[in-house]
PyMOL commands that place a pseudoatom at each C-alpha (Angstrom):
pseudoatom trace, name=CA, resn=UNK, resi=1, chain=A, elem=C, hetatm=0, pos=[2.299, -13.061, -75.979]
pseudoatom trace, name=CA, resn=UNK, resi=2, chain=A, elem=C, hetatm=0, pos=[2.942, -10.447, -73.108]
pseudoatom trace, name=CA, resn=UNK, resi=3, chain=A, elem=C, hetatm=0, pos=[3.685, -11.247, -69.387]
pseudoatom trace, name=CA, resn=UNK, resi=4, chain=A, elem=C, hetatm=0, pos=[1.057, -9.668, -67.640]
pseudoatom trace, name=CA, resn=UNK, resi=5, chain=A, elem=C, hetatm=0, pos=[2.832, -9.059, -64.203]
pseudoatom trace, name=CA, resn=UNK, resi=6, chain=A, elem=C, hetatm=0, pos=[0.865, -8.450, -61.097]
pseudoatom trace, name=CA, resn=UNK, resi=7, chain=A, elem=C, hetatm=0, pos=[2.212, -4.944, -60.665]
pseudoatom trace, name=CA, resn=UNK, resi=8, chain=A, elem=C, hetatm=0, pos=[3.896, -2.254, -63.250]
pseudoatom trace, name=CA, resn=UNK, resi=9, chain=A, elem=C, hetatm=0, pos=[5.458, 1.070, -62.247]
pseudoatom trace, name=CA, resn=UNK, resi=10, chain=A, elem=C, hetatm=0, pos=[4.228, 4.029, -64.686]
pseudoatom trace, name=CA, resn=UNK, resi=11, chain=A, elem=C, hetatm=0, pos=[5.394, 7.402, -63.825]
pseudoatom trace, name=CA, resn=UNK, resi=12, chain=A, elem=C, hetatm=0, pos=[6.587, 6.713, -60.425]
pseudoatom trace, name=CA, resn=UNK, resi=13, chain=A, elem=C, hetatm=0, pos=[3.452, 5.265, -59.393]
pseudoatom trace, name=CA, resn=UNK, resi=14, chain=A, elem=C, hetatm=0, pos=[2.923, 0.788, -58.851]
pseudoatom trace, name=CA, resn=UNK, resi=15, chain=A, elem=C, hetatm=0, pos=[-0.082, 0.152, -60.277]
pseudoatom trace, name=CA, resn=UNK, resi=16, chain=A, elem=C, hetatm=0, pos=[-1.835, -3.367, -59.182]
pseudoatom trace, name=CA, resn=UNK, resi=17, chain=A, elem=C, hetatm=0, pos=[-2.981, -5.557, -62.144]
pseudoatom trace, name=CA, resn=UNK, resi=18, chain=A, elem=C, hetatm=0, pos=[-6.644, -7.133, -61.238]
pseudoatom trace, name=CA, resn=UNK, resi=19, chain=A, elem=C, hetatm=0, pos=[-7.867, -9.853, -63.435]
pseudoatom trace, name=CA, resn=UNK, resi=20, chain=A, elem=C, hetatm=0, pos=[-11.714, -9.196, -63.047]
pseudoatom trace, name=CA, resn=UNK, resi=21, chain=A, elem=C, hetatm=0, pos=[-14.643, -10.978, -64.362]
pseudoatom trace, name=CA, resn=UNK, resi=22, chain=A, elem=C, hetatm=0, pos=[-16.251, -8.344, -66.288]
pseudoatom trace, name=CA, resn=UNK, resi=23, chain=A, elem=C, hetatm=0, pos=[-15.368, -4.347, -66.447]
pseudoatom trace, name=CA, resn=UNK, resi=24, chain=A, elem=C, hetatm=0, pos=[-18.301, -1.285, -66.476]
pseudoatom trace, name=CA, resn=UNK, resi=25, chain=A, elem=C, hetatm=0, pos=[-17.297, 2.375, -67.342]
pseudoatom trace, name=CA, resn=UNK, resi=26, chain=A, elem=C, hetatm=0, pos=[-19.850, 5.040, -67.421]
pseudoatom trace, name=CA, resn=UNK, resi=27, chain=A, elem=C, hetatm=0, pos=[-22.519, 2.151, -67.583]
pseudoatom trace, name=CA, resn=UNK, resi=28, chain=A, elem=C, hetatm=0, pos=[-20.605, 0.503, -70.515]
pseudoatom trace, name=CA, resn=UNK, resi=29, chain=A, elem=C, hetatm=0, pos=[-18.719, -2.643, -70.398]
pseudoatom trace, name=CA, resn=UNK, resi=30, chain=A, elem=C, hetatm=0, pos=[-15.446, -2.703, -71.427]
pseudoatom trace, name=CA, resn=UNK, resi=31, chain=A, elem=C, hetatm=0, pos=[-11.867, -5.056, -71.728]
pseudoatom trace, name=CA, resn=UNK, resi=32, chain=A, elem=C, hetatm=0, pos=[-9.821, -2.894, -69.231]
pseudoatom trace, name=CA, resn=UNK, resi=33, chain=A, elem=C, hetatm=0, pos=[-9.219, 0.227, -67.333]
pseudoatom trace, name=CA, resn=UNK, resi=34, chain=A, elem=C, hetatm=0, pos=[-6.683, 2.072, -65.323]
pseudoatom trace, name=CA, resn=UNK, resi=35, chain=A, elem=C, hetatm=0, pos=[-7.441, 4.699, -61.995]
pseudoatom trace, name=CA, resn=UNK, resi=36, chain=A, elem=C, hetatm=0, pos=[-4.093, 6.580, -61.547]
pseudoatom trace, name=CA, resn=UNK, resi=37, chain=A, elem=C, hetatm=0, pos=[-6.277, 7.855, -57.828]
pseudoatom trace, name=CA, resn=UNK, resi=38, chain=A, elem=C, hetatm=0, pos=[-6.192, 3.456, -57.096]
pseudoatom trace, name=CA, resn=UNK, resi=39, chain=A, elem=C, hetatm=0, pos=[-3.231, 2.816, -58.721]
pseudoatom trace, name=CA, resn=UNK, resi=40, chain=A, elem=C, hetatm=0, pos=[-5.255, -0.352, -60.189]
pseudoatom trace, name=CA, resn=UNK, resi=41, chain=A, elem=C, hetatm=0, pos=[-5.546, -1.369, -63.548]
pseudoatom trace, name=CA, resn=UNK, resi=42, chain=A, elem=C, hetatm=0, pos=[-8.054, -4.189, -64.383]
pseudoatom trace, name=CA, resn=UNK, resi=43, chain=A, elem=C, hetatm=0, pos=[-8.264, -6.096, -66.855]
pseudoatom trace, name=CA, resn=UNK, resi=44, chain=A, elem=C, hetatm=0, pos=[-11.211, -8.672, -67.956]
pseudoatom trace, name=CA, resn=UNK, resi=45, chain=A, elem=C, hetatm=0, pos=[-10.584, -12.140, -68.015]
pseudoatom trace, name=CA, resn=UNK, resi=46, chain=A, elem=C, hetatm=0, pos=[-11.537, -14.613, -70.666]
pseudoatom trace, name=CA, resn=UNK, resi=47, chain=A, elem=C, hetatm=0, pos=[-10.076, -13.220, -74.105]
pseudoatom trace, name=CA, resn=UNK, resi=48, chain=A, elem=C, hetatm=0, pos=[-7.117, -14.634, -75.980]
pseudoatom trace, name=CA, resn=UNK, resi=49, chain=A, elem=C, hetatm=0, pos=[-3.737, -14.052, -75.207]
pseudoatom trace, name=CA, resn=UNK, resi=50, chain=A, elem=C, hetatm=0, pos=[-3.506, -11.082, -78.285]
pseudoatom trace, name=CA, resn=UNK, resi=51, chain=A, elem=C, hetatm=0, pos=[-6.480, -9.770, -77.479]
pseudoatom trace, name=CA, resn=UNK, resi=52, chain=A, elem=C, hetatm=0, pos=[-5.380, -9.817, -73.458]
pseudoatom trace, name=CA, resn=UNK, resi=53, chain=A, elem=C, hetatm=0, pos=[-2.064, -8.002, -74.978]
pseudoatom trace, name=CA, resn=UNK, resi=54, chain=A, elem=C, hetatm=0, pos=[-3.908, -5.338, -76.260]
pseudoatom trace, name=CA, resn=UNK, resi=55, chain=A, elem=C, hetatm=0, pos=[-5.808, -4.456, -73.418]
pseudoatom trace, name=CA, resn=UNK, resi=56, chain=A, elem=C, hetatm=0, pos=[-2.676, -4.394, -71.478]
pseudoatom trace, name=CA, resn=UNK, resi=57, chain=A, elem=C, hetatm=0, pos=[-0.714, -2.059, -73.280]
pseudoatom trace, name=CA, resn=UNK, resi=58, chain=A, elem=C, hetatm=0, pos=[-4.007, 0.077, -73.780]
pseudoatom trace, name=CA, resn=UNK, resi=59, chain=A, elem=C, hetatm=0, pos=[-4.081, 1.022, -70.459]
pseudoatom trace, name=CA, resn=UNK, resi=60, chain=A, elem=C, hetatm=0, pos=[-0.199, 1.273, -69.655]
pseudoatom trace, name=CA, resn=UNK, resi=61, chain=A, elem=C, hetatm=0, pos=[-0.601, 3.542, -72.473]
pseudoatom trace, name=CA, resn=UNK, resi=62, chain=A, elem=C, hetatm=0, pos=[-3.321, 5.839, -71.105]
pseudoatom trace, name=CA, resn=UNK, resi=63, chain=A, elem=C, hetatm=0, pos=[-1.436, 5.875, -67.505]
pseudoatom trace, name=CA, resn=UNK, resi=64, chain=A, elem=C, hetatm=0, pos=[1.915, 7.367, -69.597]
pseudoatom trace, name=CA, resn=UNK, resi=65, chain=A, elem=C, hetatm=0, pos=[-0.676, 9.994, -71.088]
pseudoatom trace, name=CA, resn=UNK, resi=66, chain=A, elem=C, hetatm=0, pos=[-1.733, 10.682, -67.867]
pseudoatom trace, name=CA, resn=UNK, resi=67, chain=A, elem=C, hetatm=0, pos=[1.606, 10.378, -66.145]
pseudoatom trace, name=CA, resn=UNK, resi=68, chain=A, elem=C, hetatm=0, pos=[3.426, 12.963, -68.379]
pseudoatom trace, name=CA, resn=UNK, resi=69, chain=A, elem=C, hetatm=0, pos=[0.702, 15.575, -68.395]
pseudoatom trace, name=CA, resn=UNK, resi=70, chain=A, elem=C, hetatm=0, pos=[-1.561, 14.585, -71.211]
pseudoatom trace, name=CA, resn=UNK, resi=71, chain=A, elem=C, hetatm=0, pos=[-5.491, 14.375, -70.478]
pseudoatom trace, name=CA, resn=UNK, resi=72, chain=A, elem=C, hetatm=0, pos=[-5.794, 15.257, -73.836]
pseudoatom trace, name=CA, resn=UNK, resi=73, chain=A, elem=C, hetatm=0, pos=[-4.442, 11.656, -74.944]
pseudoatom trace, name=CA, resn=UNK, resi=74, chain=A, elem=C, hetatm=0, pos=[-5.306, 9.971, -71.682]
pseudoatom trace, name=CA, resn=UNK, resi=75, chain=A, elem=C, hetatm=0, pos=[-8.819, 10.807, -72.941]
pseudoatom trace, name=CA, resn=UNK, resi=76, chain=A, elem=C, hetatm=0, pos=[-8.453, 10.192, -76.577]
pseudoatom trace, name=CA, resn=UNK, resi=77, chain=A, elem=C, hetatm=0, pos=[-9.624, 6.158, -77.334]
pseudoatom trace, name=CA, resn=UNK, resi=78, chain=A, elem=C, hetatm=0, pos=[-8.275, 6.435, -80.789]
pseudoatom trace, name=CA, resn=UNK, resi=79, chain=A, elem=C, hetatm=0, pos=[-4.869, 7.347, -80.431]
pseudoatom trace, name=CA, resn=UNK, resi=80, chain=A, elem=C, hetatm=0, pos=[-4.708, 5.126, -76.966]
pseudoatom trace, name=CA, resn=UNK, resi=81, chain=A, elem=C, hetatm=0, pos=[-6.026, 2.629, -79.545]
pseudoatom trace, name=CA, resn=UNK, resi=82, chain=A, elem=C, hetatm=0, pos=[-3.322, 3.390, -82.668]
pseudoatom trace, name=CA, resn=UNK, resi=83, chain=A, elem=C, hetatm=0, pos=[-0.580, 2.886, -80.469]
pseudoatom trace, name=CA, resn=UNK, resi=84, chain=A, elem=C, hetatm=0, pos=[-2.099, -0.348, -78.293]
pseudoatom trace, name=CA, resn=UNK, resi=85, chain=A, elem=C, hetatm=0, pos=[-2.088, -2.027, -81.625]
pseudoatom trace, name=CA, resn=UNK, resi=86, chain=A, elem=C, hetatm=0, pos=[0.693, -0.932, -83.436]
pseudoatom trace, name=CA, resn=UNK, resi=87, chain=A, elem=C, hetatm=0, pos=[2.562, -2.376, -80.265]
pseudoatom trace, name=CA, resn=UNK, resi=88, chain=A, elem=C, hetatm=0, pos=[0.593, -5.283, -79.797]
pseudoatom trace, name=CA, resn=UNK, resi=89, chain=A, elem=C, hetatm=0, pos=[1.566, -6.424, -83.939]
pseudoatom trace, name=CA, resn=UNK, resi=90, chain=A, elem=C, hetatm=0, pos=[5.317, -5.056, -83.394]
pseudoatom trace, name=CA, resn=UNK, resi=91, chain=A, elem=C, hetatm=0, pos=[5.931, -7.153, -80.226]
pseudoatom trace, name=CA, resn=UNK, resi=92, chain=A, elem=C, hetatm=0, pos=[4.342, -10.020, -81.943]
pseudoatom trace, name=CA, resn=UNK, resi=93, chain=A, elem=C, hetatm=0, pos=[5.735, -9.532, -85.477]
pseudoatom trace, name=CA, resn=UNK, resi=94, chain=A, elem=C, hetatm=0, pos=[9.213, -9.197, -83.771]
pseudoatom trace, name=CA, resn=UNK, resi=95, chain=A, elem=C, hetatm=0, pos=[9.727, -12.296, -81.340]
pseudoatom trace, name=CA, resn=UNK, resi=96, chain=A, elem=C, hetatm=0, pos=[13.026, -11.286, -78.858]
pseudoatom trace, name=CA, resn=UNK, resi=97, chain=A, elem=C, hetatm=0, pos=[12.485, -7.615, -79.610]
pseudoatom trace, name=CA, resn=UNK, resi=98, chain=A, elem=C, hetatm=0, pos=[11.726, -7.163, -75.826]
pseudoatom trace, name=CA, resn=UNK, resi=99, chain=A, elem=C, hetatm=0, pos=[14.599, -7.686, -73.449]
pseudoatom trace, name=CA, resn=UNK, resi=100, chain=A, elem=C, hetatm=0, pos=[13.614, -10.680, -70.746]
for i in range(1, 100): cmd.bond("trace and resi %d" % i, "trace and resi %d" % (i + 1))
show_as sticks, trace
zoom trace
């Protein structure tokens, strides 16, 4: 399980984590998002902790796309997806592999 902190720098931008009841994109609810223009990532409240993980590193993961130059992956779901998962199992799979 990840420690969700309340902010997270990503490309030289502090983003603010929001815990939110309940998340609508483009009229379609969802389990996070980030807005580099806010500097706000939200994230839904009420799934379990791997779940929450996910979510977490999903978005951190589009703001790096978008932070380096790369709409292309900051608007792919699938690869944002790949990686948020492959993380998610590695960090999990790997207790300690993060330094604290």
């Amino acid at each position: 399980m990840l420690k969700i902190p309340k902010k997270i720098k990503i490309g030289g931008l502090v983003y603010d984590i929001v815990k939110v009841d309940e998340i609508t994109v483009q009229d379609t609810p969802v389990a996070g998002s980030i807005s580099p223009s806010r500097q706000e990532i939200q994230l839904e409240t009420g799934y379990k902790d791997n779940f929450s993980d996910t979510v977490f590193l999903h978005e951190i993961l589009h703001g790096i796309a978008y932070h380096t130059g790369r709409m292309d992956l900051f608007e792919d779901e699938s690869i944002i997806d790949c990686f948020a998962n492959g993380l998610t199992a590695l960090i999990n799979d790997n207790k300690g592999i993060l330094a604290t």
